[in-house]
N, C-alpha and C positions, 0 to 999 in steps of 0.2 A: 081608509079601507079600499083595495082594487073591488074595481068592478065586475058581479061575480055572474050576474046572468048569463052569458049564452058562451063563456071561458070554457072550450074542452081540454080535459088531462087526458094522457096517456096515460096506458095500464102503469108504468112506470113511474109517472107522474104519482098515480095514485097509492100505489105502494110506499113510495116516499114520506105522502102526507099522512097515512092513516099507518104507516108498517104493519100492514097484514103483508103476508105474503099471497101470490097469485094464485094458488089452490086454496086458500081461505077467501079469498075475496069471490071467487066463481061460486063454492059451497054455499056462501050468506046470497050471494047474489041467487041463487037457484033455492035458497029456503025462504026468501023474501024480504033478507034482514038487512040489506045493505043494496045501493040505490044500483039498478038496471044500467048496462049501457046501451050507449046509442050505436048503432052502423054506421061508419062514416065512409066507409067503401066496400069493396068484395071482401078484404079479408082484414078489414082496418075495425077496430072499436075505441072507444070515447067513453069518456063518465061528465057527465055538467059538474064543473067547480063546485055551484050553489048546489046542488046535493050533496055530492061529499064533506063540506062543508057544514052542510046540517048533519048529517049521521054527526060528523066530529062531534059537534055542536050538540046533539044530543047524547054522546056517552059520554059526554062531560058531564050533564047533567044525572045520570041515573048516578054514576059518581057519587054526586051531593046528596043523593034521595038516601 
């Protein structure tokens, strides 16, 4: 498994791995349900791999429940 700690994706990145689209991923992100990004510049943002990776990792699981 790569190593997932301080890995940032792009919005595009993130869309990729999770196929939300970018008005879904702001709404969860602004209702608390899906992991905040970080600032990486004036007008640049970032999500940590290891977050998204856990949401994944956790709708896998409600899945099973």
């Amino acid at each position: 498994m790569e190593h997932l700690d301080h890995t940032l994706l792009t919005l595009r990145e993130v869309i990729a791995k999770t196929s939300l689209s970018k008005p879904t991923i702001y709404k969860r992100v602004d209702e608390g349900t899906f992991p905040r990004q970080v600032q990486i510049g004036r007008n640049r943002v970032a999500w940590l791999q290891r977050e998204i990776h856990a949401w994944i990792e956790a709708q896998a699981r409600t899945r099973n429940a």
